[in-house]
C-alpha positions as CSV (number, residue, x, y, z in Angstrom):
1,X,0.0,0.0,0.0
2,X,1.0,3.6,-0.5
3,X,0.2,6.5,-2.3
4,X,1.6,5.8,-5.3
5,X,2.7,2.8,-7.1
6,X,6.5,2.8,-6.9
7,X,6.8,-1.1,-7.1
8,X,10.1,-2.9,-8.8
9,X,8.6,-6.5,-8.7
10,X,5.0,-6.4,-10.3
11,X,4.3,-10.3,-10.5
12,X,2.8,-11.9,-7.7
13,X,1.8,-8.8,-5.6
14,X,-1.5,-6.4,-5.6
15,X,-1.2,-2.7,-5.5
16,X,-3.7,-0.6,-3.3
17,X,-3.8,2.8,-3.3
18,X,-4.2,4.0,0.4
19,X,-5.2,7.7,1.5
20,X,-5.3,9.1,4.6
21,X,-4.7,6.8,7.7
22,X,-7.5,4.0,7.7
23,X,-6.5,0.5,6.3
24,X,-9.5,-0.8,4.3
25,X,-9.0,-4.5,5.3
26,X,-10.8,-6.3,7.8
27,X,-9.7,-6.8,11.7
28,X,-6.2,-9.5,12.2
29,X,-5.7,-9.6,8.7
30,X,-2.4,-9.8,8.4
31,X,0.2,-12.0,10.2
32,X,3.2,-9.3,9.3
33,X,3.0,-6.0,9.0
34,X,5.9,-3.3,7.8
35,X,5.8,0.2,8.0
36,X,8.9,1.7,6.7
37,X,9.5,5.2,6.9
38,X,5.7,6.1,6.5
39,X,4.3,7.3,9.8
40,X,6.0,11.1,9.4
41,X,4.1,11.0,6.1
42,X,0.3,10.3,7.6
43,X,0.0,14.0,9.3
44,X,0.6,15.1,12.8
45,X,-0.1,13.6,16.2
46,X,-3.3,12.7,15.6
47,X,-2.9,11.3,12.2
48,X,0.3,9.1,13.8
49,X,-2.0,7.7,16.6
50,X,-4.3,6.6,14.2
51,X,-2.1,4.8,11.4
52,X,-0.4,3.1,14.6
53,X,-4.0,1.9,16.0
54,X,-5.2,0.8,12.6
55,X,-1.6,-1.2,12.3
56,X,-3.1,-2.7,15.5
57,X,-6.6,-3.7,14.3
58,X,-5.6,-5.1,11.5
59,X,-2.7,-7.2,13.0
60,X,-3.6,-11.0,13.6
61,X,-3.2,-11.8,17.2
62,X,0.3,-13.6,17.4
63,X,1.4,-11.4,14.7
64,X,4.5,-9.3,14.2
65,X,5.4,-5.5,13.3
66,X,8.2,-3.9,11.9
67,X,8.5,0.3,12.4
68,X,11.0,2.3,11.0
69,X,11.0,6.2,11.1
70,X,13.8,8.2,10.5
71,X,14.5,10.4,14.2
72,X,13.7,13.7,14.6
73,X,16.9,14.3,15.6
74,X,19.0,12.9,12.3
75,X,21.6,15.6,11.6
76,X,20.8,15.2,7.8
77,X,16.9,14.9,7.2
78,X,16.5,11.8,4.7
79,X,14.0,13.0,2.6
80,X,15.2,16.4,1.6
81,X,19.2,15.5,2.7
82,X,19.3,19.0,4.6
83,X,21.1,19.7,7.6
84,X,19.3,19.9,10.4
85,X,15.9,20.7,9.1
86,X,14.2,18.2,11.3
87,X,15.2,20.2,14.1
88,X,14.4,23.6,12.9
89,X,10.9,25.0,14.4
90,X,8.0,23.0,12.3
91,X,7.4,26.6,11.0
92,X,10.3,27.2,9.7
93,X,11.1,24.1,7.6
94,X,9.3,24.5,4.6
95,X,11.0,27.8,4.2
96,X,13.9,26.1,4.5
97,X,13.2,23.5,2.0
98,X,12.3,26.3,-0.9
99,X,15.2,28.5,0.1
100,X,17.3,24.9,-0.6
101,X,15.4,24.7,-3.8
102,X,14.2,21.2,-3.0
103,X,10.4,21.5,-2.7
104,X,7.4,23.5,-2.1
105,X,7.2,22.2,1.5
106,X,8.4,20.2,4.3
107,X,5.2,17.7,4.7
108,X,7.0,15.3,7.3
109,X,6.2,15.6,11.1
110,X,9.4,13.7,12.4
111,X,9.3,11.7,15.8
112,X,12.0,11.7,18.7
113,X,11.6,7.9,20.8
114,X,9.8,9.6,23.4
115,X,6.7,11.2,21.6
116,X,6.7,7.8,19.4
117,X,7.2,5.3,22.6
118,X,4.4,7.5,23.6
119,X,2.1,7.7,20.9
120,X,2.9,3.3,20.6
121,X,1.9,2.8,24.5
122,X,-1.4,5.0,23.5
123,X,-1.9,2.8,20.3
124,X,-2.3,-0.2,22.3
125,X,0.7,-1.9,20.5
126,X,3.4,-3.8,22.6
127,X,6.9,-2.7,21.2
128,X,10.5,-3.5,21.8
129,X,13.4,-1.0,20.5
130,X,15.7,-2.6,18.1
131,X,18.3,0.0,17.6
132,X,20.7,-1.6,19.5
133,X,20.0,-5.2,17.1
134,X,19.9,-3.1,14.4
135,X,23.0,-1.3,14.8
136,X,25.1,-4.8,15.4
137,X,23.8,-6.4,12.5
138,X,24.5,-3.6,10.1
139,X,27.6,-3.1,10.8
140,X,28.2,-7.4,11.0
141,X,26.9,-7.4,6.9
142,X,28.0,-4.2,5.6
143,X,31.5,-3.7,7.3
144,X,32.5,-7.2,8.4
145,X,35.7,-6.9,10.4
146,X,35.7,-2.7,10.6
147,X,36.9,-0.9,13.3
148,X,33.5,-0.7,14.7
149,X,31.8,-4.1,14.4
150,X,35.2,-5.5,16.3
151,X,34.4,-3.1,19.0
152,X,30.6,-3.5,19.3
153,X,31.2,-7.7,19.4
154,X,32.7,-7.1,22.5
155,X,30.0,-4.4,23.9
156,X,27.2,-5.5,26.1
157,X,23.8,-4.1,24.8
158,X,23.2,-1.9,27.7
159,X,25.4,0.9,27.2
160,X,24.7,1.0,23.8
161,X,20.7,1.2,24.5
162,X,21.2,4.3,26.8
163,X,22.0,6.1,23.6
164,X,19.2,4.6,21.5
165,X,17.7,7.7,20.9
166,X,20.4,9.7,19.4
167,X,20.1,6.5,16.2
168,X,19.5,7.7,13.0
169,X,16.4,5.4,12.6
170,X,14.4,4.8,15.1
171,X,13.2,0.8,14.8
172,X,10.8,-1.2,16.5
173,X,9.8,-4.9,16.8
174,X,5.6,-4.2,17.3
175,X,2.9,-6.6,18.7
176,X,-0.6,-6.7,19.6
């Protein structure tokens, strides 16, 4: 589902175009659900607690969730690569994006992990953070043997999790 059709591999999958944040399929419907990058797309607070509550309803009991969403404070905003825009003043950005030249407007409403751990607990969803998982296995298949996945081998998860929150992506493991 998205707004637009921006599939690489047609054959074997359906296409359904998707507006605003209700799911139009029926209650525990699916066993795995994936929402990448999409939740500072949907609108603001509001909009946010509803695409999460609708990930719930539709989830099958016993099924999984995977949430991705880039962190508010990223020091290069993924979607226009500007410095710091996330962090600007929410009315500021899209001034900042046309000044850049790379859009009309700024029409994400980024997340830190405490308003999104918040707005998760108010979803009804169970979550754990993966960051720390995350961050291990990236650097295990994408720089084998660097500098940094020696280090983090031998680094129990703990301290790493106290900095969770300063990730790039925020990424959680969600249940119902």
């Amino acid at each position: 589902m998205d707004v637009f059709d921006s599939r690489v591999v047609r054959e074997g999958y359906e296409y359904q175009t998707v507006e605003g944040v209700e799911l139009p399929f029926p209650e525990d419907y699916f066993d795995v659900i994936l929402t990448n990058h999409v939740i500072e797309h949907v609108g603001g607070r509001s909009e946010q607690l509803r695409h999460l509550s609708e990930i719930r309803r539709v989830m099958a009991n016993g099924g999984l969730g995977y949430l991705a969403v880039p962190n508010r404070w990223i020091l290069v905003e993924p979607h226009f690569q500007l410095a710091l825009l996330s962090w600007l003043p929410r009315s500021w950005r899209s001034s900042y994006v046309r000044l850049r030249g790379r859009g009309a407007c700024y029409d994400c409403e980024p997340l830190q992990l405490p308003e999104l751990e918040g707005l998760l607990a108010s979803s009804g969803l169970r979550f754990k953070n993966m960051g720390t998982l995350a961050l291990r296995v990236l650097l295990e298949i994408e720089r084998p043997g660097s500098a940094g996945d020696r280090i983090l081998r031998h680094v129990p998860d703990w301290p790493l999790d106290l900095f969770a929150r300063l990730l790039p992506t925020l990424i959680y493991r969600l249940q119902k």
